[in-house]
PALO-470159 format. One record per residue (C-alpha): x, y, z; residue number from 1. Coordinates in steps of 0.001 Angstrom, whole numbers, plus 524288, in hexadecimal, padded with zeros to 5 digits. Example, Ala and Ser with C-alpha at 12.3 -4.5 7.8 and 13.67 -1.06 7.14 Angstrom:
PALO-470159
{east 8300C&north 7EE6C&up 81E78&i 1} .
{east 83566&north 7FBDC&up 81BE4&i 2} .
//
This chain:
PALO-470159
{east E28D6&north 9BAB1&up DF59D&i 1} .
{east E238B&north 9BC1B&up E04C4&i 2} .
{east E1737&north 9B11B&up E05C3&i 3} .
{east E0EEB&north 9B171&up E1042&i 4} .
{east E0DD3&north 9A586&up E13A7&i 5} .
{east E01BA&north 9A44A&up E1AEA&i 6} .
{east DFA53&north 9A740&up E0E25&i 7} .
{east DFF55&north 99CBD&up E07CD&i 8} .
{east DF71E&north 9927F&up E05B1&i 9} .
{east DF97F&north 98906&up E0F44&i 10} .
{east DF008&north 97D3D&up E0D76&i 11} .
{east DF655&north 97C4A&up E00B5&i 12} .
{east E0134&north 97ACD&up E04C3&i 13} .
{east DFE46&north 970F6&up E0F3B&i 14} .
{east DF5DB&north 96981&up E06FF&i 15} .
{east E0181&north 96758&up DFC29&i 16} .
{east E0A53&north 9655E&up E0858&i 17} .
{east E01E3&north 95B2E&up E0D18&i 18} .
{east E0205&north 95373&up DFFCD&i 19} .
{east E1122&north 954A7&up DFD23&i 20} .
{east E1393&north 94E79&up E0E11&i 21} .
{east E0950&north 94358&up E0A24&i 22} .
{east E1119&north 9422D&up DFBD8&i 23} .
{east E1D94&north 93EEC&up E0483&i 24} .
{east E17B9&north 93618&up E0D19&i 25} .
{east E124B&north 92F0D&up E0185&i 26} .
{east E1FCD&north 92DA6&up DFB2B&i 27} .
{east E25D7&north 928CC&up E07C0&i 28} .
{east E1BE5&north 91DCF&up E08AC&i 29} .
{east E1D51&north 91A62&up DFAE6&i 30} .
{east E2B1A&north 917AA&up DFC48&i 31} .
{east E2995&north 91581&up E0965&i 32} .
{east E2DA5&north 905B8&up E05BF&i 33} .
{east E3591&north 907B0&up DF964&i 34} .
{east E40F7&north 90035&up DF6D9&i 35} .
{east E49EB&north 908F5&up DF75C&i 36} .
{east E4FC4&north 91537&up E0198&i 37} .
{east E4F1E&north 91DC0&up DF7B1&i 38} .
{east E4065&north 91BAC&up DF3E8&i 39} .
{east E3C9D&north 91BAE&up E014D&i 40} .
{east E4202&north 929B8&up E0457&i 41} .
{east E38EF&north 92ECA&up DF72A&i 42} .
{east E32A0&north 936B8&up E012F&i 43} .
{east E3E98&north 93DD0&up E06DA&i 44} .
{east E40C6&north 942DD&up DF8CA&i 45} .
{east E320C&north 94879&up DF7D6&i 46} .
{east E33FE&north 94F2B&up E04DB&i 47} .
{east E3FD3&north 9553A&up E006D&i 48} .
{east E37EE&north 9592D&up DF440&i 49} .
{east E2D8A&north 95EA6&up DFB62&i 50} .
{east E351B&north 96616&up E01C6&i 51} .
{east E3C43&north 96C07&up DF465&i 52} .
{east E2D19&north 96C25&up DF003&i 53} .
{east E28AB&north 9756E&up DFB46&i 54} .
{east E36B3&north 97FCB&up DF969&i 55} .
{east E330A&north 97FA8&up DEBDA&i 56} .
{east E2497&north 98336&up DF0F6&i 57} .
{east E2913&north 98D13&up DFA68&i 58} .
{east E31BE&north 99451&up DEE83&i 59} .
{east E24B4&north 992B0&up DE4E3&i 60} .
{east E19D0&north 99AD9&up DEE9C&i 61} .
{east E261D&north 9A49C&up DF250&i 62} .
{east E2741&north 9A89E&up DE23A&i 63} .
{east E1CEC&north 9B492&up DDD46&i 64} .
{east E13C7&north 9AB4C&up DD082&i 65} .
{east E1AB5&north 9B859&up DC8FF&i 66} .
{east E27D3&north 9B075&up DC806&i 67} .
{east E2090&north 9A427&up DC289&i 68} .
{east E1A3D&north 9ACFA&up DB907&i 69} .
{east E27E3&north 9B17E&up DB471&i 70} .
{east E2EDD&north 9A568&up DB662&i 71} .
{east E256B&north 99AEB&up DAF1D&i 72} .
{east E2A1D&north 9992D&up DA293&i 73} .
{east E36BA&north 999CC&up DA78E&i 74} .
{east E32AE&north 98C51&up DAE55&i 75} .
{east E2C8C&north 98781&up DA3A4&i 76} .
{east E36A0&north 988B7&up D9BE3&i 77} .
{east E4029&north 9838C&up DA5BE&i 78} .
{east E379D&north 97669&up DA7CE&i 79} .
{east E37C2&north 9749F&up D9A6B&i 80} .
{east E4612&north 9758A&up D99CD&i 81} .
{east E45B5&north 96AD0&up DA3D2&i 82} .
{east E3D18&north 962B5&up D9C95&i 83} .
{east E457D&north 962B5&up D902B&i 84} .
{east E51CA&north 9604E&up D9A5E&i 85} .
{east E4B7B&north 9559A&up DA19D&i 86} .
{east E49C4&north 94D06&up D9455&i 87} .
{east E5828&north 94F31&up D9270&i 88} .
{east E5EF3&north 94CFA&up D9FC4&i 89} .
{east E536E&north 946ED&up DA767&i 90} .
{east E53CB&north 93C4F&up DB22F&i 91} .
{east E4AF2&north 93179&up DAC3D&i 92} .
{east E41DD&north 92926&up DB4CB&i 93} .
{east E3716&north 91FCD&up DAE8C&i 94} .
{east E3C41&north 92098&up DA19A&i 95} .
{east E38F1&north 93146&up DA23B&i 96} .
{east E4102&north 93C91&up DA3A3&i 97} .
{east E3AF6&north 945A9&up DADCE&i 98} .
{east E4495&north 949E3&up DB5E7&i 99} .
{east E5129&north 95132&up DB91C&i 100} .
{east E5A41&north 94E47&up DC280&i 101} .
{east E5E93&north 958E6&up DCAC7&i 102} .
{east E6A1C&north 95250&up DD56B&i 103} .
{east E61DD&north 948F0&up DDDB6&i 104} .
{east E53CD&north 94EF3&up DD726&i 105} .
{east E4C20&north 94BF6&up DCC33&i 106} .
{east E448E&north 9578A&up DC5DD&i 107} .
{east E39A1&north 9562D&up DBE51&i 108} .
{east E3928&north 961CF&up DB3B4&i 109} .
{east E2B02&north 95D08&up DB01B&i 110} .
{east E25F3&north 96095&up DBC61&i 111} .
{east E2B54&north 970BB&up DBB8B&i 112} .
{east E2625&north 96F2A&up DAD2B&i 113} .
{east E18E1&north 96EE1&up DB320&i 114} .
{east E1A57&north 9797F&up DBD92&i 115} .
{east E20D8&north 98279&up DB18F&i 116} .
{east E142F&north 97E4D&up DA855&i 117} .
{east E0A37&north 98451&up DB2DB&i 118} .
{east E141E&north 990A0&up DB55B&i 119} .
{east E13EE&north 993AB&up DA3A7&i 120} .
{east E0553&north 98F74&up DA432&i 121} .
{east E0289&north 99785&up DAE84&i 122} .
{east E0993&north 9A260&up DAA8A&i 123} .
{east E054B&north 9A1AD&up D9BA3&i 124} .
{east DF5CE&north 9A0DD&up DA040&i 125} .
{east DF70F&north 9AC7B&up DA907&i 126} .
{east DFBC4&north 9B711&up D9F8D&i 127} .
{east DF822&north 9B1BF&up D920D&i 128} .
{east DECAA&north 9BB26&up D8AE8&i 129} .
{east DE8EF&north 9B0B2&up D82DB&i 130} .
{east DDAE1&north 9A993&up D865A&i 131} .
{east DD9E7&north 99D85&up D8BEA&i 132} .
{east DD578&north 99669&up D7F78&i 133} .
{east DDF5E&north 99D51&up D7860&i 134} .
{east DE6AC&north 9922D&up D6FDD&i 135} .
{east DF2C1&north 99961&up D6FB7&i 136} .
{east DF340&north 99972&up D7F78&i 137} .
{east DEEA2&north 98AB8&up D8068&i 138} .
{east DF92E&north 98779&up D7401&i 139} .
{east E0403&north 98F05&up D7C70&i 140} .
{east E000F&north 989F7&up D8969&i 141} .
{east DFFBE&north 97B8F&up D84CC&i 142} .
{east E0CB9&north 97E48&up D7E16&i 143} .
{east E12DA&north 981FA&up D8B41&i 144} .
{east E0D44&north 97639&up D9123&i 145} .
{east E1075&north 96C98&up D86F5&i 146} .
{east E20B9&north 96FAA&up D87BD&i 147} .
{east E217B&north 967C2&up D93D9&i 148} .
{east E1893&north 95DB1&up D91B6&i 149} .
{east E209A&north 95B28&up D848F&i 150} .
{east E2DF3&north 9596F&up D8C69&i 151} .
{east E26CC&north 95362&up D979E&i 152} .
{east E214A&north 9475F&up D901B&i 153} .
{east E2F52&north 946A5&up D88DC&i 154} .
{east E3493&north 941AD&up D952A&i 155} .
{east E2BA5&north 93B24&up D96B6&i 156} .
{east E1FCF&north 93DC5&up DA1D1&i 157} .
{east E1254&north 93D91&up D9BC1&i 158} .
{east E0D98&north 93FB6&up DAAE5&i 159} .
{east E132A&north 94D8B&up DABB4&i 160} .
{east E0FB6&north 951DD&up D9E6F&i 161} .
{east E03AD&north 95136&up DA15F&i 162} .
{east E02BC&north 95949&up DACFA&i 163} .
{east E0623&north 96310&up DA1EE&i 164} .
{east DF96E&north 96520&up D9A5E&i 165} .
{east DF229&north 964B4&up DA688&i 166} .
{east DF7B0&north 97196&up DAAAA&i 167} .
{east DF492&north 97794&up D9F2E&i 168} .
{east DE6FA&north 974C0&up D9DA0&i 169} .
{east DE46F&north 9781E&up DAB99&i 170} .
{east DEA04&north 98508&up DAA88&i 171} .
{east DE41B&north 985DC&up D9E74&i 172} .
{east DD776&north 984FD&up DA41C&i 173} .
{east DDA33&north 98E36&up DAF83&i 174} .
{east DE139&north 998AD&up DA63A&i 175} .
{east DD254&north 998ED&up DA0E5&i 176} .
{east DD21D&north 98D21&up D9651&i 177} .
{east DC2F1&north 98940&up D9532&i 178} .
{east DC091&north 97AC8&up D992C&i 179} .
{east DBCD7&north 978F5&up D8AB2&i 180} .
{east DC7FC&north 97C57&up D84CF&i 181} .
{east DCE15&north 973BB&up D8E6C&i 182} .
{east DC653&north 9680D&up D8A79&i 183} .
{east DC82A&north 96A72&up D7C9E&i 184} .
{east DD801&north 969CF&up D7F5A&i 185} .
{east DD69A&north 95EF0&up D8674&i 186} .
{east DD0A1&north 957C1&up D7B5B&i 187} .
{east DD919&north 95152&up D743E&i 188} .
{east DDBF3&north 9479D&up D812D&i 189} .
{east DCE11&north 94272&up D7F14&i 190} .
{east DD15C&north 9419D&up D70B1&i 191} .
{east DDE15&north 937F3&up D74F0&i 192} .
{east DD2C8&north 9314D&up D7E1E&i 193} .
{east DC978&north 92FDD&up D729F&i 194} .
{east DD392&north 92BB4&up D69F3&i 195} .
{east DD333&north 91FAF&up D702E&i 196} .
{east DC7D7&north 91A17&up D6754&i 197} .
{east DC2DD&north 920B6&up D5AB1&i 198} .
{east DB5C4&north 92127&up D5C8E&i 199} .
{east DB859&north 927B6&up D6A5A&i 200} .
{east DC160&north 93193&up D636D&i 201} .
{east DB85C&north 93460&up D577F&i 202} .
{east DACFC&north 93818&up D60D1&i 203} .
{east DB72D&north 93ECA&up D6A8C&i 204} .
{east DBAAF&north 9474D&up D5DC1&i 205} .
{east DAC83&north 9490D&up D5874&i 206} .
{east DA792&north 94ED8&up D660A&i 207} .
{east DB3D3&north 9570B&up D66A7&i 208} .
{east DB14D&north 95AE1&up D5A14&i 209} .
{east DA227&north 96044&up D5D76&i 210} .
{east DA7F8&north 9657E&up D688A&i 211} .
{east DB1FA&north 96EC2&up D6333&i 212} .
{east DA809&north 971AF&up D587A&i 213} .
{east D9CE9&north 9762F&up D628B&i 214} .
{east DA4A6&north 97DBD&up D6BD4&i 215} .
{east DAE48&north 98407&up D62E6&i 216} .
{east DBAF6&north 985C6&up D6A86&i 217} .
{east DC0D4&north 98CF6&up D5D3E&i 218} .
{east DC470&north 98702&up D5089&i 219} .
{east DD232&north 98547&up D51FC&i 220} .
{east DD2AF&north 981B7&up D5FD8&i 221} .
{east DC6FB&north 97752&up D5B98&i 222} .
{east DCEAE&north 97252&up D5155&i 223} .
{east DDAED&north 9712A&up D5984&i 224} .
{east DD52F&north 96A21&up D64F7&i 225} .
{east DCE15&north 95F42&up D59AC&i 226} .
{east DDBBC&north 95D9D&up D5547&i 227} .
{east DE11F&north 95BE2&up D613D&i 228} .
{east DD6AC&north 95038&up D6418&i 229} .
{east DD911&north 94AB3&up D55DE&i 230} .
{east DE78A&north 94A8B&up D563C&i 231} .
{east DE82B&north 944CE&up D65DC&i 232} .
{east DDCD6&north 939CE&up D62CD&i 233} .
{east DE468&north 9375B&up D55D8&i 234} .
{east DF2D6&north 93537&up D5EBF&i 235} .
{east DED07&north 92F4F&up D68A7&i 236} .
{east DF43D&north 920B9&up D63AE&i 237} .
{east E006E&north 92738&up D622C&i 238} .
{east E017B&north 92EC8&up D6E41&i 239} .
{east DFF8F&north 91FD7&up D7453&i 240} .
{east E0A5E&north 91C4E&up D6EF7&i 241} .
{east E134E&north 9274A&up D7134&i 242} .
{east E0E7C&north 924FB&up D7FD9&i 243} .
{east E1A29&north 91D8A&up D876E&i 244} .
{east E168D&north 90EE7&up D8C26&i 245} .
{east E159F&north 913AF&up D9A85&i 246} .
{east E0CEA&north 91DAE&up D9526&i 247} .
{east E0392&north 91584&up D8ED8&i 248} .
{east E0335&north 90D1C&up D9BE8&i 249} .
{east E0159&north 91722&up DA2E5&i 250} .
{east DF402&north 91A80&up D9BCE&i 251} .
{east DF0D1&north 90B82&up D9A30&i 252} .
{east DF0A0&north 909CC&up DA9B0&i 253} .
{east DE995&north 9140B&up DAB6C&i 254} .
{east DDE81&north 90FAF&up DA3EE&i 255} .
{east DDFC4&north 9015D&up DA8D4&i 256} .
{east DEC90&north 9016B&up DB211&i 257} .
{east DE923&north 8F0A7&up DB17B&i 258} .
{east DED77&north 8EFF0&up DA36D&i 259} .
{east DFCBB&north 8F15C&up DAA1B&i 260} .
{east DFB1F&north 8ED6E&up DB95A&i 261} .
{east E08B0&north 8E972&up DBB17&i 262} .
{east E0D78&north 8F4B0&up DB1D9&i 263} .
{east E086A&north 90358&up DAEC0&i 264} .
{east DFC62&north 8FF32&up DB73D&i 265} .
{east E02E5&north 8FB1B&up DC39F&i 266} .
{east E03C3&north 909D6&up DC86C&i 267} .
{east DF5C7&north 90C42&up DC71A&i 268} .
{east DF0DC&north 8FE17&up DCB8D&i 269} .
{east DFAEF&north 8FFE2&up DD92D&i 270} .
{east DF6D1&north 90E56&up DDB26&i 271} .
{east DE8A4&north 90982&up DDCAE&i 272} .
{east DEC3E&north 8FE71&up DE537&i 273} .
{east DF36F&north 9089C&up DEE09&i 274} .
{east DE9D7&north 912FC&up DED79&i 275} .
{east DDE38&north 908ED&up DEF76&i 276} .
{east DE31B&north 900F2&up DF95E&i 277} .
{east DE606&north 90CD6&up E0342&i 278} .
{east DD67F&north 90C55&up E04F5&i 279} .
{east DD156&north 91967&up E0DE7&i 280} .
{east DDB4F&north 91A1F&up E1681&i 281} .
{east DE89E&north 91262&up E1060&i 282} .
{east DF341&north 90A68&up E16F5&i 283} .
{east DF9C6&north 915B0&up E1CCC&i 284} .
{east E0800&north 91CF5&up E19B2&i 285} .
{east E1072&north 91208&up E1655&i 286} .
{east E05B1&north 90709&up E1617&i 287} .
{east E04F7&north 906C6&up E05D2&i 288} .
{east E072A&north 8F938&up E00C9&i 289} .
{east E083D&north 8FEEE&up DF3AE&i 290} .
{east E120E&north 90801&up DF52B&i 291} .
{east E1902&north 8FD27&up E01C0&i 292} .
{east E199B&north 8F257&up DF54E&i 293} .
{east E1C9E&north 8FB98&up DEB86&i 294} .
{east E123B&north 8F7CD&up DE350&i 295} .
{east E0EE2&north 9059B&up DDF58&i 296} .
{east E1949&north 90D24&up DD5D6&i 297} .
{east E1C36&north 91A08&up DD5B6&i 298} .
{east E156E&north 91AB7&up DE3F7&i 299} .
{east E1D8C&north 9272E&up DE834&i 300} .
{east E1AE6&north 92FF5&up DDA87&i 301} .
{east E10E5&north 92C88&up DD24F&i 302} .
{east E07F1&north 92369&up DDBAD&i 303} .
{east E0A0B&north 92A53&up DE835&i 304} .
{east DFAF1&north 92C96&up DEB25&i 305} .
{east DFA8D&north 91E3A&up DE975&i 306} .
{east E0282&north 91D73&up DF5DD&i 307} .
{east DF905&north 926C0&up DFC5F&i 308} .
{east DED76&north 91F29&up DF9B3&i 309} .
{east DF43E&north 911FF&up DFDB5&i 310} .
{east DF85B&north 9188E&up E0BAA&i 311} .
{east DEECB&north 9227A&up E0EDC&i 312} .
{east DE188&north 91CEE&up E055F&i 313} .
{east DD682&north 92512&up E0352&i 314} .
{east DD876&north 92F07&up E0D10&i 315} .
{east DE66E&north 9328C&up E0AE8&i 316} .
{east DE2D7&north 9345C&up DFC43&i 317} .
{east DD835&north 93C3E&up DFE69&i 318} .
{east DE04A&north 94608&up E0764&i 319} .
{east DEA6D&north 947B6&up DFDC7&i 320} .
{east DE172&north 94902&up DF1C8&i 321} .
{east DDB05&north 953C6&up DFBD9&i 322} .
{east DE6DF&north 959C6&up DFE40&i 323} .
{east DE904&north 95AAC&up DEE51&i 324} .
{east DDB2C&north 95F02&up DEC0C&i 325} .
{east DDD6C&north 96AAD&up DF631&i 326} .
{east DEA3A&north 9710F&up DEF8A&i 327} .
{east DE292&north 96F7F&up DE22B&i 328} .
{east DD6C5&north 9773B&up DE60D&i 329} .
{east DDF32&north 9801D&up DEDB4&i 330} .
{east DE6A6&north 98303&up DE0B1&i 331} .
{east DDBA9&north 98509&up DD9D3&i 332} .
{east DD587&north 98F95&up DE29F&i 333} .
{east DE274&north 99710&up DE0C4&i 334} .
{east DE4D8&north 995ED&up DD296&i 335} .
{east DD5DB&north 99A7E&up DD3D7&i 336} .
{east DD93D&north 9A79A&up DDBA0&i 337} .
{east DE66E&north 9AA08&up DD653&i 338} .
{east DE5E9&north 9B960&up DCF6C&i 339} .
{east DF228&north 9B674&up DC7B2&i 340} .
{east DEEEE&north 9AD1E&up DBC73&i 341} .
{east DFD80&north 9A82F&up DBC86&i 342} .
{east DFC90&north 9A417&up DC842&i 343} .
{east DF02F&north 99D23&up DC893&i 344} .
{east DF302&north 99523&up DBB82&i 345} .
{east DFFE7&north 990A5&up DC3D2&i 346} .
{east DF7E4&north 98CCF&up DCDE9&i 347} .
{east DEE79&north 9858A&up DC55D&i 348} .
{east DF9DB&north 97E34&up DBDAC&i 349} .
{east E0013&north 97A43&up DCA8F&i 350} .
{east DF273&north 97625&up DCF08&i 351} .
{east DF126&north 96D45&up DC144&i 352} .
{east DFC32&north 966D7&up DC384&i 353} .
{east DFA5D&north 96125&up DD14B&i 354} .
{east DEC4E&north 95E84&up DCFDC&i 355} .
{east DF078&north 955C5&up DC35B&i 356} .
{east DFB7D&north 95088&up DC7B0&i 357} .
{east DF335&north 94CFF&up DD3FC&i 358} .
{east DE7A6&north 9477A&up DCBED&i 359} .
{east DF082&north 9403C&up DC22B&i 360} .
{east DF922&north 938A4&up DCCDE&i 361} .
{east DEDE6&north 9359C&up DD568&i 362} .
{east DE5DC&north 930CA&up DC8A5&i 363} .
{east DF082&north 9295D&up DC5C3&i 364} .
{east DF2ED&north 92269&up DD2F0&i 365} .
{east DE352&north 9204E&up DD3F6&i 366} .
{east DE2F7&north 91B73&up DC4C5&i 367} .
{east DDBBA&north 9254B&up DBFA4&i 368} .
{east DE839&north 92BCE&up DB815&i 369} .
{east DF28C&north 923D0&up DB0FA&i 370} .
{east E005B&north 92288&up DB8C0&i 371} .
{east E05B7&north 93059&up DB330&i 372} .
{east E1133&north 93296&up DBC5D&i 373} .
{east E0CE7&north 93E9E&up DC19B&i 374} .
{east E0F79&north 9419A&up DCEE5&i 375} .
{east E0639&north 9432C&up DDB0A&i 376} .
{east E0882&north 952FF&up DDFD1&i 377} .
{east E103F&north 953EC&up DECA0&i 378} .
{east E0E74&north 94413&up DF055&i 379} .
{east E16D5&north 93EC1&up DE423&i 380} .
{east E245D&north 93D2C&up DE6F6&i 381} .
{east E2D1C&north 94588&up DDEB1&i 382} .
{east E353F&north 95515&up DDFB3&i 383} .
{east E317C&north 95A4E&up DD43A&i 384} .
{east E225B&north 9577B&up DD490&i 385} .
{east E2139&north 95B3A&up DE30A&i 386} .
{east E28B1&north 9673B&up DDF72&i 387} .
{east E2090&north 96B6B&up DD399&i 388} .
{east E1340&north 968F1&up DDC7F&i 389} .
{east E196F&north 970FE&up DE959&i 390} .
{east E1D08&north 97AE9&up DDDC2&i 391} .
{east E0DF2&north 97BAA&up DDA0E&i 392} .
{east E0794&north 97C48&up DE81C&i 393} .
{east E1163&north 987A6&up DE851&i 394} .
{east E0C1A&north 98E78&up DDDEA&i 395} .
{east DFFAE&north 98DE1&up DE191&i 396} .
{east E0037&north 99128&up DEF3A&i 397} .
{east E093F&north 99CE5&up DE9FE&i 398} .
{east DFD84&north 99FD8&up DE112&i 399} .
{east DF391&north 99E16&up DEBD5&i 400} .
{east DFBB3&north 9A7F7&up DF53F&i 401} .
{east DFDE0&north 9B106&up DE7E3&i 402} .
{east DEF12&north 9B148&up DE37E&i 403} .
{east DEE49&north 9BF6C&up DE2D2&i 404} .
{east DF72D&north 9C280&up DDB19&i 405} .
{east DF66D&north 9C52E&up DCB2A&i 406} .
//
């Protein structure tokens, strides 16, 4: 298909551009003083990446949304394929198998699983007849969402299985899901909360209770979602213990990261130190003690804003959270104007995923979210996860430049 390509929407494009330029020179300086060639060339491999991530960009705005429509439970089906293959013949790292090797590349299946969930979703909300409180379209839609998550936490990576739900209940919302019904799905999370103490989950229950009795969201859909609360506050010991240990460490430190500062809290406890000690302005590109003593894990993946707060402090945080905060509203507006409802749920899943990705990684680096391994978009280093988010700005600047049509 001929694109003009003066309509396209160009600040978006800059603005993610921007982000992924400032991800490499983050990597570089993170390995900038590793101990080894190999580390210190990290940076080479994300340019090289990028530059697979914009091709695969360029193909995605070139392809009419009418072939995703067709093709997207073709995907979903083949993701899933690769999720079932990936527990089979999948390189392990950490203890979890989330990759395949492909010659000199490691694929993560997990990461097309999510771009195939908002393609089904997407799809399925656009031409279903069923209301939005239907429980045969939320049963159906959580079904399709759940197949993933399932394989994904065999391998296992509670992270990404997360990332899951969260599509779902956005596009749930946007597909015309009230905010109350919302809540009342959401429920059973404060029930696992509650279930911490027995008093706190008796009252938890008894207002629930009053609640579902005054506004009456239907009998059986009442009954299901008290249930739900009962059967989650009443698991809540033994889904502890079916956690893994790094699991439970994970949550631990997050509540009190000094209960393990030498262990599960060291992460958190270093990513402050970095963050806080590059002040308003930082130390400048290169100038991080944290990342020059290697003091800070993970600094090129998971803690990578860490790094940006060390070298370029306030200032440098705030432009890139700016930068973030532009493409988000920018995807809104066009999910917002889009005439064809597939294409604005796509753009509204895509959206959902980088804005939570986003929030959880920069939580986490700040403290405010436990470590969840979850990549920063564009600035993490890593193929598959810089591929997946060039594949999403595509989409939606494909959607924004396609807004007119049903």
């Amino acid at each position: 298909m001929i694109l003009n390509y003066k309509e396209l929407d160009w600040q978006l494009i800059v603005a993610t551009l921007l982000l992924s330029f400032i991800g490499v020179a983050m990597i570089m300086s993170a390995q900038h003083f590793a101990d080894s060639t190999f580390k210190q060339t990290y940076y080479i491999r994300q340019l090289i990446w990028l530059a697979i991530a914009l091709a695969v960009f360029a193909a995605v705005i070139h392809f009419p949304f009418r072939m995703y429509d067709i093709g997207s439970y073709l995907l979903y089906g083949f993701a899933l394929l690769l999720l079932v293959l990936v527990l089979f013949v999948g390189y392990s790292r950490m203890g979890s198998f989330r990759w395949l090797s492909i010659g000199p590349m490691n694929f993560a299946p997990s990461d097309l699983a999510k771009l195939a969930l908002i393609f089904v979703l997407a799809r399925y909300f656009a031409y279903t007849k069923l209301p939005p409180a239907s429980k045969r379209r939320l049963a159906f839609s959580a079904v399709i969402m759940m197949l993933p998550v399932l394989l994904i936490l065999k391998q296992p990576d509670l992270g990404t299985a997360l990332v899951f739900p969260v599509i779902l209940f956005a596009m749930w919302y946007w597909s015309g899901l009230s905010p109350f019904y919302l809540l009342l799905i959401l429920s059973p999370l404060v029930s696992i909360i509650a279930a911490s103490h027995w008093i706190a989950w008796a009252i938890y229950l008894g207002l629930l209770f009053v609640f579902l009795f005054v506004y009456r969201p239907g009998l059986i859909f009442g009954i299901l979602i008290f249930t739900a609360n009962l059967a989650t506050g009443s698991i809540m010991p033994l889904m502890w213990n079916r956690l893994a240990e790094y699991q439970k460490l994970r949550i631990l430190t997050f509540l009190d990261p000094g209960t393990d500062p030498r262990g599960a809290g060291y992460q958190i406890i270093q990513s402050k130190i970095a963050i806080g000690s590059g002040g308003i302005w930082g130390k400048g590109f290169l100038g991080g003690s944290q990342a020059r003593l290697d003091f800070l894990p993970e600094r090129h993946t998971d803690f990578v804003f860490s790094v940006l707060g060390e070298e370029f402090g306030l200032w440098g945080s705030i432009i890139v959270i700016g930068l973030f905060a532009f493409i988000f509203i920018k995807a809104i507006r066009i999910a917002a104007k889009c005439r064809s409802k597939f294409a604005s749920n796509i753009v509204i899943g895509a959206t959902t995923l980088l804005l939570f990705q986003f929030l959880v990684n920069v939580g986490m680096t700040l403290g405010f979210m436990p470590v969840t391994g979850l990549p920063l978009p564009f600035l993490s280093y890593g193929g598959t996860s810089l591929v997946l988010a060039w594949s999403l700005i595509g989409l939606i600047v494909a959607a924004g430049y396609r807004w007119q049509e049903y």
